[in-house]
Backbone bond lengths (Angstrom), bond angles and torsions (degrees), N, CA, C in turn:
res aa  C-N    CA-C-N  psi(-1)  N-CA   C-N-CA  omega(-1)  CA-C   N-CA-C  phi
1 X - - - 1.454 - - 1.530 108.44 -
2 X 1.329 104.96 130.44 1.593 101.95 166.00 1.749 126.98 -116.15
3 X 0.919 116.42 141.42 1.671 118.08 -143.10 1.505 97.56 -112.53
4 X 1.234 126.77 125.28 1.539 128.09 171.76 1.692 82.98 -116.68
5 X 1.263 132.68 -59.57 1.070 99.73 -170.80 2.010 95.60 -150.10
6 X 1.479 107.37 -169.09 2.072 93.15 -167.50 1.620 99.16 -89.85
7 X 1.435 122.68 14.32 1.488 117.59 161.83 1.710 119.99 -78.97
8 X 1.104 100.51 135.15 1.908 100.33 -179.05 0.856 122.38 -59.29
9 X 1.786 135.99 -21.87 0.968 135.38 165.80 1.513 132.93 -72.78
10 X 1.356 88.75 3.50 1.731 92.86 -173.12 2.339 95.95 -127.28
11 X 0.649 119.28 59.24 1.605 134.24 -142.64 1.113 98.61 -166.77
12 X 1.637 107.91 106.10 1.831 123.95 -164.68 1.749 84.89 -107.27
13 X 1.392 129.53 134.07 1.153 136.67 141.19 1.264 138.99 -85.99
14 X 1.176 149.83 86.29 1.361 160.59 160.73 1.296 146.47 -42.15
15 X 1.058 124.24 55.38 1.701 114.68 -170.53 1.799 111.23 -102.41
16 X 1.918 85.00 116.49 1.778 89.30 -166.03 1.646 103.51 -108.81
17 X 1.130 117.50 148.60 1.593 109.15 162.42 1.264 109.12 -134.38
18 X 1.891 100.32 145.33 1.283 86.22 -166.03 2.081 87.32 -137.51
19 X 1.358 103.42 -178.02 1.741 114.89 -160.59 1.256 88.40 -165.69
20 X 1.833 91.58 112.03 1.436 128.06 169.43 1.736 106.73 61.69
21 X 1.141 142.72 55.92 1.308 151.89 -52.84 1.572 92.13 -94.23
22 X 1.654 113.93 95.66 1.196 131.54 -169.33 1.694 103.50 -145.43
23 X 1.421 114.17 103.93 1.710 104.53 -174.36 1.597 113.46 -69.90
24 X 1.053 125.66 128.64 1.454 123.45 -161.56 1.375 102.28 -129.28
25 X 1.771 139.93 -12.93 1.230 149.77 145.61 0.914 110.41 -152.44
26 X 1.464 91.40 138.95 2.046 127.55 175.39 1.834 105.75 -104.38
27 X 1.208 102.67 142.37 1.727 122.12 154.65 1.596 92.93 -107.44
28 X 1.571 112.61 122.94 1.456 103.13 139.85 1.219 118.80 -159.83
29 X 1.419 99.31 142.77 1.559 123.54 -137.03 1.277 79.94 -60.97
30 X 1.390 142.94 -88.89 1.480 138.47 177.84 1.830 108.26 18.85
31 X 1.382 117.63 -66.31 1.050 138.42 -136.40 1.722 97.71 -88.59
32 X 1.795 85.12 -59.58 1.965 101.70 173.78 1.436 100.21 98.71
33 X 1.587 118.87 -5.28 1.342 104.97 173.67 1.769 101.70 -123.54
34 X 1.520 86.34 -169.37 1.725 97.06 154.87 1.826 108.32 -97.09
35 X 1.137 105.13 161.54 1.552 133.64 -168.37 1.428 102.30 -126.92
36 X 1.125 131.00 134.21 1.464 137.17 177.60 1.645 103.22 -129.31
37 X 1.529 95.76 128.88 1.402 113.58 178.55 1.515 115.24 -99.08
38 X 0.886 146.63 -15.34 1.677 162.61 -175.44 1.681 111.70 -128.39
39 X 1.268 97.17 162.22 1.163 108.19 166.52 1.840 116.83 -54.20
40 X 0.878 131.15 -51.96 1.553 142.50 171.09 1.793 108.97 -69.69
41 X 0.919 102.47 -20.59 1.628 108.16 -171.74 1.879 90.57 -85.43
42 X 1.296 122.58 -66.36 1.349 119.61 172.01 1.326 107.83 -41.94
43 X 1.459 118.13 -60.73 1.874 92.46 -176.63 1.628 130.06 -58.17
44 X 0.774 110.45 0.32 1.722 136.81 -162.19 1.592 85.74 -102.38
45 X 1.491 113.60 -76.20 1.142 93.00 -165.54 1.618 124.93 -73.79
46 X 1.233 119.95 9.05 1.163 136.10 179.11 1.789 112.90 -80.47
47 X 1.575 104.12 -41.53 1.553 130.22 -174.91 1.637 102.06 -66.45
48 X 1.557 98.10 -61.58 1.725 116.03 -177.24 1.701 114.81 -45.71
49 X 1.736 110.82 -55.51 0.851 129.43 -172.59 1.597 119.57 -66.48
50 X 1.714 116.43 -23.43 1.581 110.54 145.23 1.409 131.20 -95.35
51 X 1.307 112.63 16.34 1.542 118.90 140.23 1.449 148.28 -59.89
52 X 1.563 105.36 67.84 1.761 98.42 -157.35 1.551 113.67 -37.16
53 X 1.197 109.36 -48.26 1.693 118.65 -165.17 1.033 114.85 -61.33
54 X 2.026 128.66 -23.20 1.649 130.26 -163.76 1.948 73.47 -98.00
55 X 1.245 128.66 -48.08 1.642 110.54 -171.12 1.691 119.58 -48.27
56 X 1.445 100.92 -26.52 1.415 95.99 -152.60 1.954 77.30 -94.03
57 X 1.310 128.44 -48.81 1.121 121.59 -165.80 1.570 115.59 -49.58
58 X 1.461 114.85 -36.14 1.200 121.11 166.39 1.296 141.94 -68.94
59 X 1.679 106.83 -18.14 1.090 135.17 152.97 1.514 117.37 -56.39
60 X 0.987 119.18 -75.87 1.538 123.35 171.22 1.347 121.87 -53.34
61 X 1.166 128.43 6.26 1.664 143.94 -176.67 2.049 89.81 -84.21
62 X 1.544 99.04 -44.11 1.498 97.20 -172.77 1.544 115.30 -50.01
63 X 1.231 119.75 -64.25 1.584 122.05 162.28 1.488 125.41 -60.68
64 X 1.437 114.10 -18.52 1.524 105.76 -171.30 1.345 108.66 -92.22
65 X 1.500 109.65 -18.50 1.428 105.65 -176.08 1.911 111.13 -133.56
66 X 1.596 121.43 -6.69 1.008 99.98 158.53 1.506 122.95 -99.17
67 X 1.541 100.04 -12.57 1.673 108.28 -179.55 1.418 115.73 -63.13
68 X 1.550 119.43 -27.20 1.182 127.13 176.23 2.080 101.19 -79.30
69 X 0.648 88.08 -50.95 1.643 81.55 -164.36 1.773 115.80 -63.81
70 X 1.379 110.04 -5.42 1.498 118.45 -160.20 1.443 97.80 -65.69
71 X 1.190 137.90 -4.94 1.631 139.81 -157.65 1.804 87.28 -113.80
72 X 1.435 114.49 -25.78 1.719 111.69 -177.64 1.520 105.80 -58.17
């Protein structure tokens, strides 16, 4: 999570993965999708990204898990 300030609307969510420490797909909430950095990272995010249910689940990660922590 990245914090400009403790309102939700200003609360960047991030979910990166990375292999062999190489980021190869991003979620960010900004964006609303996945982002693919590699060749394998684009197909991924291509797969992910017609998954209504992994978009919306990742979506809601923004409030469920940085809205709680903004007081950490």
């Amino acid at each position: 999570c990245v914090f400009n300030s403790s309102e939700l609307k200003d609360i960047q969510y991030i979910d990166s993965y990375y292999y062999n420490k190489l980021e190869f797909i991003r979620f960010d909430s900004n964006v609303g999708k996945y982002v693919g950095y590699t060749e394998l990272g684009v197909k991924n995010a291509e797969i992910w990204n017609n998954n209504p249910s992994q978009i919306a689940s990742e979506r809601a990660q923004r409030e469920a898990y940085c809205l709680t922590n903004v007081g950490i």
